[in-house]
MARSE-176604 format. One record per residue: x, y, z of N, C-alpha, C in turn; residue in one letter; residue number from 1. Coordinates in Angstrom, 1 decimal. Layout:
<pt n_X="X" n_Y="Y" n_Z="Z" ca_X="X" ca_Y="Y" ca_Z="Z" c_X="X" c_Y="Y" c_Z="Z" r="A" k="NUM"/>
...
This chain:
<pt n_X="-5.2" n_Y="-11.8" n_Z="-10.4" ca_X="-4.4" ca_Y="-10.6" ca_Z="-10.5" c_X="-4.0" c_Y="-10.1" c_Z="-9.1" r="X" k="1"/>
<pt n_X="-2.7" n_Y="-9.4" n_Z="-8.8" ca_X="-2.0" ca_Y="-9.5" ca_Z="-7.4" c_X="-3.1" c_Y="-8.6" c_Z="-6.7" r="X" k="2"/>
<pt n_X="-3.4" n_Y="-7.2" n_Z="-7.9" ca_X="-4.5" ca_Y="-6.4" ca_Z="-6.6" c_X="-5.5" c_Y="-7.0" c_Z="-6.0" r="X" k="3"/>
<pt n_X="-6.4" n_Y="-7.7" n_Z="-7.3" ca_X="-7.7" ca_Y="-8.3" ca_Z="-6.4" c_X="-7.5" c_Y="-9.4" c_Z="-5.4" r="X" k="4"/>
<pt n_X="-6.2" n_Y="-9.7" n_Z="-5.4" ca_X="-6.2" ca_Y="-10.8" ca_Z="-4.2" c_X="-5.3" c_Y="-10.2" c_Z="-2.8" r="X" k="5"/>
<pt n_X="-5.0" n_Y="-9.0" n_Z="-3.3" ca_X="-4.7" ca_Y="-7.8" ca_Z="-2.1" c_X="-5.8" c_Y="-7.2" c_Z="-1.6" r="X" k="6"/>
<pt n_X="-7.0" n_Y="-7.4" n_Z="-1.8" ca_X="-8.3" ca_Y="-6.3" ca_Z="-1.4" c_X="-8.8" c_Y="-5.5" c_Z="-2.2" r="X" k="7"/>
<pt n_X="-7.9" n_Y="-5.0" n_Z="-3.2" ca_X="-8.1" ca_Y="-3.6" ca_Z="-4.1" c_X="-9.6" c_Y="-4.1" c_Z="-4.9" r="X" k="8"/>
<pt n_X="-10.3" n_Y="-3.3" n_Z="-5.1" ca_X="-11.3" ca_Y="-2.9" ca_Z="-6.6" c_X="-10.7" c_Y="-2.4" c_Z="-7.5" r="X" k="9"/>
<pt n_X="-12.0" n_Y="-2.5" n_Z="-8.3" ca_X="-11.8" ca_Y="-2.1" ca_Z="-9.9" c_X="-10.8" c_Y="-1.3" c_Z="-10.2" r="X" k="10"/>
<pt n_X="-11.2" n_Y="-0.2" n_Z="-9.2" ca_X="-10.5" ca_Y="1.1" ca_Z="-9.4" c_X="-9.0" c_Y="1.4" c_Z="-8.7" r="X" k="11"/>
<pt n_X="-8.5" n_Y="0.4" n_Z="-8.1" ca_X="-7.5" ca_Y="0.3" ca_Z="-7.3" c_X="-7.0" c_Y="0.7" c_Z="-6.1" r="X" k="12"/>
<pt n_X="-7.8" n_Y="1.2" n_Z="-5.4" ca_X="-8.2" ca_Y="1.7" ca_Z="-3.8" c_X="-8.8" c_Y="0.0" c_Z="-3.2" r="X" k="13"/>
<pt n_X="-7.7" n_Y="0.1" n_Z="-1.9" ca_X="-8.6" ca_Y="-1.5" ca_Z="-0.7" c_X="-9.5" c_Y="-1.0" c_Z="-0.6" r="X" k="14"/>
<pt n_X="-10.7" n_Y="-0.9" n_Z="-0.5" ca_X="-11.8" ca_Y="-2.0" ca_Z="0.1" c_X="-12.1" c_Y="-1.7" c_Z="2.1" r="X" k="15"/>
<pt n_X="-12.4" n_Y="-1.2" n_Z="2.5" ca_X="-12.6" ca_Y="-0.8" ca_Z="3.9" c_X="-13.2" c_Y="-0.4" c_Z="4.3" r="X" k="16"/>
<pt n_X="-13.8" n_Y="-0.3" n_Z="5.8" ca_X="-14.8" ca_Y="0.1" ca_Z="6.2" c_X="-14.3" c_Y="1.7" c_Z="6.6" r="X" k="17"/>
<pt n_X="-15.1" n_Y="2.9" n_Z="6.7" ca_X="-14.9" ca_Y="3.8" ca_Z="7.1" c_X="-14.4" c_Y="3.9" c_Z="8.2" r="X" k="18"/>
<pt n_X="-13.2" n_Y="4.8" n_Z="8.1" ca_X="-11.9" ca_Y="4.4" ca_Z="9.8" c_X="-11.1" c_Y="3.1" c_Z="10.1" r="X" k="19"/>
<pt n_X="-11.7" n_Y="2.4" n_Z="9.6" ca_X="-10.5" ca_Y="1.0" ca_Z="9.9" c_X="-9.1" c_Y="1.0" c_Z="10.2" r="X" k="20"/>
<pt n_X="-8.8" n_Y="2.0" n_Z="9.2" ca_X="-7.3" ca_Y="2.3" ca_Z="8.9" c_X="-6.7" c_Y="3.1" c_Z="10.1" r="X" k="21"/>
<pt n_X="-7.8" n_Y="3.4" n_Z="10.8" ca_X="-7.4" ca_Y="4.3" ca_Z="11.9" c_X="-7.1" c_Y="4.1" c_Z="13.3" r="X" k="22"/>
<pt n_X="-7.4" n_Y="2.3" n_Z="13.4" ca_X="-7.4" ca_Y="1.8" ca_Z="14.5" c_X="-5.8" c_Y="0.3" c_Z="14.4" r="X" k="23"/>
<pt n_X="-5.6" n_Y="0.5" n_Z="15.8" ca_X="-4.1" ca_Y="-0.6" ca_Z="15.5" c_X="-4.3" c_Y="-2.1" c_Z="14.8" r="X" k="24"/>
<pt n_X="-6.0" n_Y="-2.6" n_Z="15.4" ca_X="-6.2" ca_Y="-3.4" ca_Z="14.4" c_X="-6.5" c_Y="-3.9" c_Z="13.4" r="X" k="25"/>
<pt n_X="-7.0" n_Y="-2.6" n_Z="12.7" ca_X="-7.5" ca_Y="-2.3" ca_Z="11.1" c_X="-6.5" c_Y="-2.0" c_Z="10.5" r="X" k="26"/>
<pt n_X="-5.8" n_Y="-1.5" n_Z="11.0" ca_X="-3.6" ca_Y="-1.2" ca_Z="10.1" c_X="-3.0" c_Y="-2.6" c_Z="10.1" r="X" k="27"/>
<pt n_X="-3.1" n_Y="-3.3" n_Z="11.4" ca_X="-2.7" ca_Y="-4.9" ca_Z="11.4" c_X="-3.1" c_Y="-5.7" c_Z="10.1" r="X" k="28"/>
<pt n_X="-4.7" n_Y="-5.5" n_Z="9.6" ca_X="-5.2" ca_Y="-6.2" ca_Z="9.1" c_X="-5.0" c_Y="-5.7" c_Z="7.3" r="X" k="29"/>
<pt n_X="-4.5" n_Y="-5.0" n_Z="7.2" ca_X="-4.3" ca_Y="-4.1" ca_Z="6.3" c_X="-2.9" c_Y="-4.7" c_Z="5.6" r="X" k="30"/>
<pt n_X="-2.2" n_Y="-3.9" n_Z="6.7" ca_X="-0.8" ca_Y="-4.9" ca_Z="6.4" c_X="-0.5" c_Y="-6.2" c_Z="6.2" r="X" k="31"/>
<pt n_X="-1.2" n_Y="-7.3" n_Z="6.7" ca_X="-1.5" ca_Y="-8.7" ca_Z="6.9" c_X="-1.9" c_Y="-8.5" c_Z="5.6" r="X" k="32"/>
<pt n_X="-2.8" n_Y="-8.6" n_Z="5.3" ca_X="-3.4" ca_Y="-8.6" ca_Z="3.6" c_X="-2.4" c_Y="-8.5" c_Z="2.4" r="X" k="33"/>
<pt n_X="-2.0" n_Y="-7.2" n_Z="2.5" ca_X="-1.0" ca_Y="-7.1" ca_Z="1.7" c_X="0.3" c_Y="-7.7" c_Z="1.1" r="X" k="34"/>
<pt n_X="0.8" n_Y="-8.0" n_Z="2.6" ca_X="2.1" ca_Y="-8.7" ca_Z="2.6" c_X="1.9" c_Y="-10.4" c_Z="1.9" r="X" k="35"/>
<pt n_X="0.7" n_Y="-10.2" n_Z="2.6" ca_X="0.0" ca_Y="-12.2" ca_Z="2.3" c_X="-0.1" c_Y="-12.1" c_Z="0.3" r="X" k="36"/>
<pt n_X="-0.6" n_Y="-11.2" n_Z="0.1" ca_X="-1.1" ca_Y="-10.9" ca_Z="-1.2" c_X="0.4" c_Y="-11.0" c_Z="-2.1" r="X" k="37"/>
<pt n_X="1.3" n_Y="-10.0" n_Z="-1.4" ca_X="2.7" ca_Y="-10.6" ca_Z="-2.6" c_X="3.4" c_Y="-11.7" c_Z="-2.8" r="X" k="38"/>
<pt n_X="2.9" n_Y="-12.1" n_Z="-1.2" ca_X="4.2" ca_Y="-13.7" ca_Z="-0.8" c_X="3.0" c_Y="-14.7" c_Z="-2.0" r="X" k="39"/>
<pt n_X="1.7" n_Y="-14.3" n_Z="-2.3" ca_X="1.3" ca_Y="-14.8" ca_Z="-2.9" c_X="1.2" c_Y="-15.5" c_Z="-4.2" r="X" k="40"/>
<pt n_X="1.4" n_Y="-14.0" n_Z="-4.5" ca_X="1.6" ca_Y="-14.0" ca_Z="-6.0" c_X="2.8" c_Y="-13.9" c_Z="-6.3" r="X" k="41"/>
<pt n_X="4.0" n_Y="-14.0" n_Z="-5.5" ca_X="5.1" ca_Y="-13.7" ca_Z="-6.0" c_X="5.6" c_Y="-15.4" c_Z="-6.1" r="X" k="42"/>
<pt n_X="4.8" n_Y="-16.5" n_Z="-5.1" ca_X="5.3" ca_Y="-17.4" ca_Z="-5.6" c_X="4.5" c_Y="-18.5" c_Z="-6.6" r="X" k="43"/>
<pt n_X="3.8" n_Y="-18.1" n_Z="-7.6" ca_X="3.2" ca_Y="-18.1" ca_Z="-8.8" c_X="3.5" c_Y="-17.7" c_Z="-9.8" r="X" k="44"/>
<pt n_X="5.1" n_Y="-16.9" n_Z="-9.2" ca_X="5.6" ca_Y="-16.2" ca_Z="-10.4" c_X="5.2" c_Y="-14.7" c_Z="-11.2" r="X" k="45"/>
<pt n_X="4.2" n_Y="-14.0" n_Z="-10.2" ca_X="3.8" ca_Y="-12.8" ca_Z="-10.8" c_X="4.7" c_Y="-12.0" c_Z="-11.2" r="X" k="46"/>
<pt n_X="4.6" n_Y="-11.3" n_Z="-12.2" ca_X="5.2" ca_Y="-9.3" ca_Z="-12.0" c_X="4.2" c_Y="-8.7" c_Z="-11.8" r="X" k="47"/>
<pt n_X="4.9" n_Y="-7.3" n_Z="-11.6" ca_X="3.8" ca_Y="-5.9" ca_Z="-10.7" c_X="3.6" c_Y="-5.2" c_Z="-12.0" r="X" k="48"/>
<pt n_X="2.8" n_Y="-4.6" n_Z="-12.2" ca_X="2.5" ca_Y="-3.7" ca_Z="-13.4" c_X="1.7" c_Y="-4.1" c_Z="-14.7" r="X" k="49"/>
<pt n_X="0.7" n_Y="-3.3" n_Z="-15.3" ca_X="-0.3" ca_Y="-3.9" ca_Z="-16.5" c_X="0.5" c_Y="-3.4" c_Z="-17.8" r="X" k="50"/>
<pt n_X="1.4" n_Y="-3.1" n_Z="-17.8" ca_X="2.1" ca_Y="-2.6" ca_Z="-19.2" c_X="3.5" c_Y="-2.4" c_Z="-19.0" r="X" k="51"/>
<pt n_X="4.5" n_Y="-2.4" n_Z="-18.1" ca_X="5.6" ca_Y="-2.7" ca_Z="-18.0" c_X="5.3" c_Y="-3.2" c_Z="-16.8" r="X" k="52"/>
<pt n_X="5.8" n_Y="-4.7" n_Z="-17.3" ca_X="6.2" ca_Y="-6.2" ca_Z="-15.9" c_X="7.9" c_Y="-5.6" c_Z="-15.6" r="X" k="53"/>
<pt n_X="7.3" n_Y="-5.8" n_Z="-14.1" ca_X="8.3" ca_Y="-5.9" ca_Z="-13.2" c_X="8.6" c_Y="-6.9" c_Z="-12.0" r="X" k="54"/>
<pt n_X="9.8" n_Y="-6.9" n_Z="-11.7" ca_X="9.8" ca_Y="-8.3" ca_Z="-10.5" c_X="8.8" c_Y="-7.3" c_Z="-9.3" r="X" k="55"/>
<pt n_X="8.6" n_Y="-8.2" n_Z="-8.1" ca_X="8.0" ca_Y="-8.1" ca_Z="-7.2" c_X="9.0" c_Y="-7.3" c_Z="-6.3" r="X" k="56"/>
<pt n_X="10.7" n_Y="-7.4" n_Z="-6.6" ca_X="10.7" ca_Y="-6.7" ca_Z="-5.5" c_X="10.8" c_Y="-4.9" c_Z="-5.7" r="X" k="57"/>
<pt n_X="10.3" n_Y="-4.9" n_Z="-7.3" ca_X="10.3" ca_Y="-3.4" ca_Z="-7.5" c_X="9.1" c_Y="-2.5" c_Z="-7.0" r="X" k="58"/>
<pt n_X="7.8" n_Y="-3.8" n_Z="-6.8" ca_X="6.8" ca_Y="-3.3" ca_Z="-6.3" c_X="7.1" c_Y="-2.9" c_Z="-5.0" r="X" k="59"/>
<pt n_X="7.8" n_Y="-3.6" n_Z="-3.9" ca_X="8.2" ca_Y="-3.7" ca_Z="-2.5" c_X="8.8" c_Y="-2.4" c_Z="-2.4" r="X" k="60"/>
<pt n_X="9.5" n_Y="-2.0" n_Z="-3.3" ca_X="10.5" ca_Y="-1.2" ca_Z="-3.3" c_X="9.8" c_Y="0.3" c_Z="-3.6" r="X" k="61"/>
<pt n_X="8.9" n_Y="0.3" n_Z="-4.2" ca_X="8.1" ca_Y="1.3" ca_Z="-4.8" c_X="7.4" c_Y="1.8" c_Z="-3.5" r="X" k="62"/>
<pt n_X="6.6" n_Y="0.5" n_Z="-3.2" ca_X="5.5" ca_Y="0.8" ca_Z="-2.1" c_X="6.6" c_Y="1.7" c_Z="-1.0" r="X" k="63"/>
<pt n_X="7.5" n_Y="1.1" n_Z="-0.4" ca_X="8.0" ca_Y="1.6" ca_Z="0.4" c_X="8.6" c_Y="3.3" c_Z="0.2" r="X" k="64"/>
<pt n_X="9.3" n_Y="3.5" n_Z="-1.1" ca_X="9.3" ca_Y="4.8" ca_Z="-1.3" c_X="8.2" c_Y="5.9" c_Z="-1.2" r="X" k="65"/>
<pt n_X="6.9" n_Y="5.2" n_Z="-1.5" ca_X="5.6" ca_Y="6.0" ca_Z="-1.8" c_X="5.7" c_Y="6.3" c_Z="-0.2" r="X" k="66"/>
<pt n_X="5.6" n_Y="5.1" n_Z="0.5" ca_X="5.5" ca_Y="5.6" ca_Z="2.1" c_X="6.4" c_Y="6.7" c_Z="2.6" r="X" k="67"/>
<pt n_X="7.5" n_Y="6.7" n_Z="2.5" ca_X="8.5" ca_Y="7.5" ca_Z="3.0" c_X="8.3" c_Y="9.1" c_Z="2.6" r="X" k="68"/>
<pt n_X="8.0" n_Y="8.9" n_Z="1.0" ca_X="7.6" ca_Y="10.3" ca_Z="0.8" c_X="6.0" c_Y="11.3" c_Z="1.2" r="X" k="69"/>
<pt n_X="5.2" n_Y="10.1" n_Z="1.7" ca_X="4.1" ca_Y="10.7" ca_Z="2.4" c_X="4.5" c_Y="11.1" c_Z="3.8" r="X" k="70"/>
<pt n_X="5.3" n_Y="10.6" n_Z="4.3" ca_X="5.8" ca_Y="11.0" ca_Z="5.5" c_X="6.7" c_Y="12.3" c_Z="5.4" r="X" k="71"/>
<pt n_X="7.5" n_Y="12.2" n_Z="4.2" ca_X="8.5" ca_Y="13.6" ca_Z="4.6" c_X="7.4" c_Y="14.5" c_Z="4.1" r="X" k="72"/>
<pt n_X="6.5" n_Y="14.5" n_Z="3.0" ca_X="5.8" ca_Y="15.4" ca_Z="3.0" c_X="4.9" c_Y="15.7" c_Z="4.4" r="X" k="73"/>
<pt n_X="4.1" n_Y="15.4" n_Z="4.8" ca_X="3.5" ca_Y="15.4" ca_Z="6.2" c_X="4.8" c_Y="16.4" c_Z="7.5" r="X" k="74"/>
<pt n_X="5.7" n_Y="15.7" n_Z="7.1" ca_X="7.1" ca_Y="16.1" ca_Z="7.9" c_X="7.2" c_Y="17.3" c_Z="7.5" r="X" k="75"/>
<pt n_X="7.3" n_Y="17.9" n_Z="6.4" ca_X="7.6" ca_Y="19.2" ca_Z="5.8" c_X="6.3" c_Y="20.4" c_Z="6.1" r="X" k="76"/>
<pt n_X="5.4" n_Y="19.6" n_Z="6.3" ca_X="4.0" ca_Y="20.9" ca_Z="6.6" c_X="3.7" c_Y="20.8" c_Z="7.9" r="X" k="77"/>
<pt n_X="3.4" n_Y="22.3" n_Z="8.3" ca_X="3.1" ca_Y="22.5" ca_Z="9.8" c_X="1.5" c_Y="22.0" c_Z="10.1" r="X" k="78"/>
<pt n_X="0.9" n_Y="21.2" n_Z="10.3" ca_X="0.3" ca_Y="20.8" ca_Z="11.2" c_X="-0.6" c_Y="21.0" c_Z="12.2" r="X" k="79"/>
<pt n_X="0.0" n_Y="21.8" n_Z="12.7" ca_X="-0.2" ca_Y="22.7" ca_Z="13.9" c_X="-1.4" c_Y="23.7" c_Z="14.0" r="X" k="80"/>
<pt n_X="-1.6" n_Y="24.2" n_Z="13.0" ca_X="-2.2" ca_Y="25.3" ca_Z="12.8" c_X="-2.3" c_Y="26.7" c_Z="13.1" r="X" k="81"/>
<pt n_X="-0.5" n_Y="26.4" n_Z="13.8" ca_X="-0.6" ca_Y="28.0" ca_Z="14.2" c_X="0.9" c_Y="28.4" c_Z="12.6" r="X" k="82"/>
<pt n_X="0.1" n_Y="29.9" n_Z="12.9" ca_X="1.2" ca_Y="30.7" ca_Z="11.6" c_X="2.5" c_Y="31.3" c_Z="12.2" r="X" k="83"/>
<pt n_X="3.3" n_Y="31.3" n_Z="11.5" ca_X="4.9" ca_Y="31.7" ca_Z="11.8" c_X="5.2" c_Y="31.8" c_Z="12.6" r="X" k="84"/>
C-alpha cells in the first residue's frame, strides 16, 4: 500500500522522531521518502485513495493544494502576538 511504503502508520500520520521535521535535514528526509514512495508505487501502477481510485497525479495535485492552503492560512493570521 503507497502509505506504508511512504512511512505512514495505521492511522495515517509518518512516523518521526520528535522535531525532525524541524530541522533542514529531517524535511530533506521527509520529502525524499515521499517523493521515492509515489515514483514507487506509481510505477506498479497504483491509484491514491481506498474507495475512490485515482491516478497519482491527483494525489500530487491534492498534496500540493493541502500545502498551499496551510500556508495562506498561516498567512492570514497574525502571528505576532501583538493585538491591532
Amino acid at each position: 500500500m503507497f502509505w506504508h511504503r511512504a512511512g505512514l502508520g495505521e492511522d495515517g500520520w509518518f512516523a518521526h522522531p520528535e522535531g525532525a521535521m524541524l530541522t533542514a535535514e529531517g524535511l530533506a528526509t521527509h520529502r525524499s521518502a515521499y517523493v521515492h514512495a509515489i515514483r514507487e508505487y506509481h510505477a506498479q501502477g497504483g491509484l491514491a485513495g481506498k474507495v475512490a481510485k485515482s491516478p497519482l497525479r491527483f494525489l500530487i495535485r491534492h498534496t500540493a493544494y493541502h500545502t498551499m492552503d496551510h500556508a495562506w492560512e498561516m498567512e492570514d493570521k497574525d502571528l505576532t502576538g501583538k493585538e491591532g
